[in-house]
Phi, psi and omega in degrees: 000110166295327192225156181249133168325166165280328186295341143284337154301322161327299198275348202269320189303339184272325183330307202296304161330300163329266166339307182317307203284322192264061144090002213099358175287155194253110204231034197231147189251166167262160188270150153336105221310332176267348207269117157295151147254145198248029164166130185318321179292288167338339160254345165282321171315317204274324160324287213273356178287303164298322172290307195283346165248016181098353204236124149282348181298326188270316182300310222277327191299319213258352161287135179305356155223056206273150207209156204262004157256023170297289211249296161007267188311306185312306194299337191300314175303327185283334206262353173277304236234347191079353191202146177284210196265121159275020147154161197230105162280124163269144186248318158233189156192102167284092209242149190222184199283338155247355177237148162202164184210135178218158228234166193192139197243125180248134172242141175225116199249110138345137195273339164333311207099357166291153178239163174221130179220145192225168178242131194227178178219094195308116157255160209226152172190138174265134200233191166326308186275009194107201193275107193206124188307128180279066192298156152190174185287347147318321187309310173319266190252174186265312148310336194281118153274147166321335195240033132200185210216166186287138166217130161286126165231124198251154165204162200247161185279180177278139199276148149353169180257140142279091211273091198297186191294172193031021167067046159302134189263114164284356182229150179221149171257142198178177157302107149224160223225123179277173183221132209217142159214141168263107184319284193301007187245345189279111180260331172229067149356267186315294173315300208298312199281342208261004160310301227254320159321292197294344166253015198232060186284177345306355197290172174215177208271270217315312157317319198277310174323305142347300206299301195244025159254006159308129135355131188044014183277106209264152172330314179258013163281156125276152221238110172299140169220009181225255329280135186219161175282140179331304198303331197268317175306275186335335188253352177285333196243026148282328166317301175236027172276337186290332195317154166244135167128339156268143207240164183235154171241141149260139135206181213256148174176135179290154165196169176310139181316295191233172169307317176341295205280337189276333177262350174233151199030329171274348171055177180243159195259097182222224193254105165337102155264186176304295202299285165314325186299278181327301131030248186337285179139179155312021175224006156267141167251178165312109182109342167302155157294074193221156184311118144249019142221192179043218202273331152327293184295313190310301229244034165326297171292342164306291209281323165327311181065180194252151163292161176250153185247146167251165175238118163207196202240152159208153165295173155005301207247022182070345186315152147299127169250327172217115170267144182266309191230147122243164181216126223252144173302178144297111206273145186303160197231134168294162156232113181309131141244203187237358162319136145245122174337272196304328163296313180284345174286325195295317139300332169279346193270293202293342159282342141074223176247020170304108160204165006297153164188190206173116182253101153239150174253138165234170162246120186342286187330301174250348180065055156298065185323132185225352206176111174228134171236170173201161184196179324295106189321338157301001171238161171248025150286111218270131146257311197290000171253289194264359180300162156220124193256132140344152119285348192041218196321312183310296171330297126062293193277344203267288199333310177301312212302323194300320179269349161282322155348302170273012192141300217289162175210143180335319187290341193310138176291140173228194188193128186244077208253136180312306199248185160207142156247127206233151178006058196093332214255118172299090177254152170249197140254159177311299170253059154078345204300116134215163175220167185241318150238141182237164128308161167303322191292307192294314142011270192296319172289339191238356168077024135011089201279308188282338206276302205295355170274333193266346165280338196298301183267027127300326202280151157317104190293023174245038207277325203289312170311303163329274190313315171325295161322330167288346178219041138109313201318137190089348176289166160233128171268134190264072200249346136124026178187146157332106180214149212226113148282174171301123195242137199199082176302163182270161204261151169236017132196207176291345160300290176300332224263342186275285193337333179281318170303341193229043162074020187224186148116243194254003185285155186196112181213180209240145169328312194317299212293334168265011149271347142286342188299312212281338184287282207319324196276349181306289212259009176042036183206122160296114188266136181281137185280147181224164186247286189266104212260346185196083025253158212295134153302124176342153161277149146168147199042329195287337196280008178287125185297156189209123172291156166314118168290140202280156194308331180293342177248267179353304192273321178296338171288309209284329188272323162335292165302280200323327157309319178307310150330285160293327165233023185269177163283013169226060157319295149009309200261345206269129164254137178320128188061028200238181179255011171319144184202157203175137168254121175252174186211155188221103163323008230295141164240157155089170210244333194315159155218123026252194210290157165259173217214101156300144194264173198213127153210140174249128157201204167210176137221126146086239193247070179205115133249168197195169221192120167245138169198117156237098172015153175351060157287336186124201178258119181307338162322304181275322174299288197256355160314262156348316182290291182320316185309323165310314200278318152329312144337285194284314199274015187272000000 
């Protein structure tokens, strides 16, 4: 068909109207590879329409010379930009009685999320076939010449810090240096591992071994058994540079402030896999730098911020020839917690090679996160953020709040009968402890199992639950990384409820949540604990206001720990001149008989509370006691 009806110059001119009305969008269908087009504007629709969807082919067609450097020029913009153009506005069209030039703004949106739009100029002359664009490479760009082509370039800022309290940096850029064994080069096996422990704690020679007695590890691999930062390295190593069979790597690379934090809550970094990339989105490659796991991974795009692009012309041999554009990213951001540096050196020292185990420190006043060990730092199980625990005895403290509530007072007389029996079920103390009468206080110093079952089962039966709830149980915490509150079903009958009283049955709680039962009684309120102050973490459930324990429950609990300390089963814990108070607790779990047990200590001094738990350790008096006392020690 040569010529177009009146009645299709009808339908192409309202199309065209259309288009018009709306602002420039491009709403037009194309004619056919044989169709003249009848009006500039119909053919610049039909142009910049063909460009935003790829086909050159069309473009080549509606031009007045068409040539394979057409489809060219174009494609060179798509495979520099990664994409054709996310959209093309015509902005005018000045038309004469055989020329016209209309002028149109092309956007290139970035996988980032940046856009970059630059504005060009179509010129048009009408011919035998109609209206048909005067190509030349200007038309691309205004700037694009025969002798060069478009090229991008992105690159990302430096990420940002993860920042402990006063803006202390947890994470550091740097030297760092692997520590490595080669199986087959190891001449004395026993000395280099149990060498190589003692200066790389937590590991330990039975850990390292592991390592390099894994399934498929072959004799001339190297078996990573480190990485520490230079500084940490440099005084280590006239000691194990000499081991023979150990090999060392340098390179510059983030990582956590201690190992601790790099395997729990500040996590580690590396190179964006395929598998991860899907993750992310589009706006990471192969080879980025990005958090895999903990607040590294959580607050990725903070700290990443986005890339930035240069635009520019370069010749034949890529030199730069002209730059067009930058467009600049989102710049990375820290993210504040409320760790203190010295205070968490200070908890990984005193838990040592305690393991499986778990240390958190807070500050009363506000539940302020100050210190998470979790251990062995080779799993990436949080226990002091996510554990769920017995509390056994350490609970205890909630149980008094309920009966100094109700009445009870240090003086009350009690009765520490080895056993009790509450509706069939036979309960003990743990080591045997009877008196035929105490006070409640002493009670309350030596963890009496029968005095708190036999006060216990006086209370109100929601009186335990009441109290739980004063010291945070049932919260779910908003610390801005995976954390587990305290849980305190409601008992369903005088069997749980006493069983409950004394930390067993169905109570369940996280280092976290029992180093706040120790802060509230310090700071005589609960504070829902916080980590991550920036940026703020959603509100929820934890953010629910919790009233002041009344002086009548308060003061008698604080001297209470304290007894526990001083003349107490956690004796332990105790430093000379210092103001320590503290609960311990011994767990029972598990099915075994008889039950193995977690060890347990709680306390505070001054605006310090803390949570001790070591996995089937034993007794807390002996076990976990100890650990505080250390870690008191270290943190004065």
């Amino acid at each position: 068909m040569k010529n177009l009806s009146r009645r299709t110059i009808g339908i192409v001119a309202a199309v065209i109207a259309a288009a018009a009305i709306g602002g420039g969008v491009l709403a037009v269908t194309l004619l056919g590879s044989g169709d003249s087009v009848v009006s500039p504007r119909a053919t610049v629709d039909q142009f910049l329409q063909a460009w935003g969807r790829g086909n050159t082919g069309a473009m080549n067609r509606l031009a007045i010379s068409p040539t394979p450097t057409i489809a060219d020029a174009y494609l060179q913009q798509h495979d520099a930009f990664g994409s054709w153009p996310s959209s093309i506005r015509l902005l005018r069209l000045s038309k004469g009685a055989t020329i016209a030039t209309a002028r149109f703004e092309a956007a290139f949106k970035f996988k980032s999320g940046q856009t970059w739009k630059y504005r060009g100029a179509l010129p048009l002359r009408h011919s035998s076939t109609g209206w048909r664009v005067v190509w030349s490479r200007t038309a691309v760009h205004p700037l694009l010449t025969s002798t060069t082509k478009f090229a991008t370039s992105r690159t990302l800022a430096t990420r940002a810090p993860i920042l402990g309290s006063e803006g202390t940096p947890l994470t550091v850029d740097g030297p760092f240096v692997t520590i490595g064994i080669e199986p087959r080069r190891l001449s004395d096996r026993v000395g280099t591992l149990q060498t190589l422990a003692a200066n790389l704690p937590p590991l330990t020679a039975e850990a390292i071994a592991q390592k390099i007695d894994a399934p498929g590890v072959q004799p001339d691999y190297f078996v990573e058994i480190a990485t520490i930062a230079d500084a940490q390295y440099q005084p280590i190593k006239p000691v194990i540079y000499p081991l023979v069979g150990v090999s060392f790597r340098t390179a510059a690379r983030r990582a956590a402030a201690t190992p601790q934090l790099g395997a729990h809550v500040v996590g580690h970094v590396g190179a964006a896999t395929a598998d991860l990339l899907k993750e992310l989105g589009k706006s990471y490659v192969t080879g980025d730098v990005v958090g895999l796991d903990g607040l590294e991974r959580r607050y990725e795009t903070r700290l990443a911020g986005t890339a930035s692009h240069s635009i520019d012309l370069v010749d034949a041999k890529g030199a730069p020839a002209r730059h067009l554009a930058s467009v600049d990213g989102v710049a990375p951001q820290a993210v504040q917690t409320t760790l203190d540096l010295p205070t968490q050196r200070a908890a990984e020292a005193a838990v040592g090679l305690a393991s499986p185990a778990a240390l958190v420190a807070i500050r009363p006043s506000d539940g302020a996160v100050r210190a998470v060990v979790s251990t062995p730092v080779t799993e990436a199980f949080d226990r002091a953020l996510d554990g769920a625990y017995p509390p056994g005895s350490t609970f205890k403290v909630v149980t008094s709040a309920a009966l100094l509530e109700h009445g009870t007072t240090p003086d009350t007389s009690a009765t520490c009968p080895p056993t009790i029996t509450v509706n069939g079920r036979k309960f003990q103390n743990f080591e045997g402890e009877a008196e035929p009468t105490l006070p409640f206080s002493r009670a309350f110093a030596i963890s009496c199992n029968t005095a708190f079952i036999g006060l216990a089962q006086n209370l109100p039966p929601e009186a335990l639950g009441a109290a739980a709830r004063e010291f945070g149980f049932d919260a779910v915490p908003q610390i801005g990384i995976s954390a587990k509150g305290g849980s305190f079903p409601t008992p369903k009958d005088a069997t749980e409820r006493v069983a409950a009283a004394i930390g067993q049955g169905r109570v369940t709680a996280s280092p976290l949540t029992m180093a706040g039962v120790a802060g509230t009684v310090t700071a005589g309120t609960w504070h829902p604990p916080s980590l991550v102050t920036d940026p703020a973490p959603a509100p929820g459930s934890a953010a629910t206001p919790i009233p002041a324990l009344a002086p009548i429950v308060a003061d008698p609990l604080r001297a209470l720990m304290a007894g526990v300390v001083q003349n107490g089963t956690g004796t332990a814990a105790a430093i000379p001149g210092q103001p320590i108070a503290g609960k311990t607790g011994t767990a029972e779990f598990g099915t075994d008989v008889p039950p193995k047990t977690h060890a347990w200590f709680i306390g505070f001094r001054n605006d310090l509370a803390f949570a001790v738990v070591v996995e089937g350790g034993g007794v807390g008096g002996r076990v976990a006691a100890p650990i505080a006392h250390a870690f008191l020690l270290a943190a004065s």
